[in-house]
N, C-alpha and C positions, 0 to 999 in steps of 0.2 A: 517251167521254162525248159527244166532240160526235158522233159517228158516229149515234147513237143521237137526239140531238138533231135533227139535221139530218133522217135517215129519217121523224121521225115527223111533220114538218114539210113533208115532200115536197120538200125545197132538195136535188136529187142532183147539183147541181154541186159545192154545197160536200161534199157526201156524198163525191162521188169524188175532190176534193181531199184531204180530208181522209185518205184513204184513201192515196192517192198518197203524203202530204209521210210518214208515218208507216212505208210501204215504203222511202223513201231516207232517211231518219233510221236506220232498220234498217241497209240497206246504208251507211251509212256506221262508223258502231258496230262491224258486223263485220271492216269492213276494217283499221278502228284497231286491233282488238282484234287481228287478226292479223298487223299490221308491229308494233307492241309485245311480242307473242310471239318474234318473230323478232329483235328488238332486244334481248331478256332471254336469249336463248340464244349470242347473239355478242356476243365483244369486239371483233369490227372494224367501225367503224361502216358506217351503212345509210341511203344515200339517193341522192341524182339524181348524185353523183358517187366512186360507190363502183366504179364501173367503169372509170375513169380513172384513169392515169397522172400526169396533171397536176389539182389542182383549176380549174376551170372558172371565171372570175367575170371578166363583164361591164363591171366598171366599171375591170379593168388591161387597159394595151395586151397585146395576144400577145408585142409585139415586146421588152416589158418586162423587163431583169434579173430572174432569184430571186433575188437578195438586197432586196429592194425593204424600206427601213425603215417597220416601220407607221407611222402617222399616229396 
């Protein structure tokens, strides 16, 4: 609608914005759609430390016990 809007108006910035934000809204849709296909077909979970040995997290020292009580 705005696309339409904008053309008949001669505004072809927003014309191409508009166009733009409407491509990465797409690519983003898809990509969810397809790390939630992948998360539906496994039970081991799936993310920035699914490759690791140890979980990753910033806010314990390395040098930290695992047994560390939570908080």
């Amino acid at each position: 609608m705005n696309i339409k809007l904008y053309l008949a108006k001669g505004m072809m910035l927003n014309t191409v914005l508009s166009i733009v934000i409407i491509a990465l809204v797409t690519v983003i849709i898809v990509e969810n759609v397809r790390v939630w296909l992948t998360l539906l077909r496994t039970a081991k979970p799936v993310g920035m430390n699914d490759e690791r040995e140890k979980i990753y997290c910033p806010l314990v020292s390395p040098h930290a016990p695992d047994d560390l009580p939570l908080a």
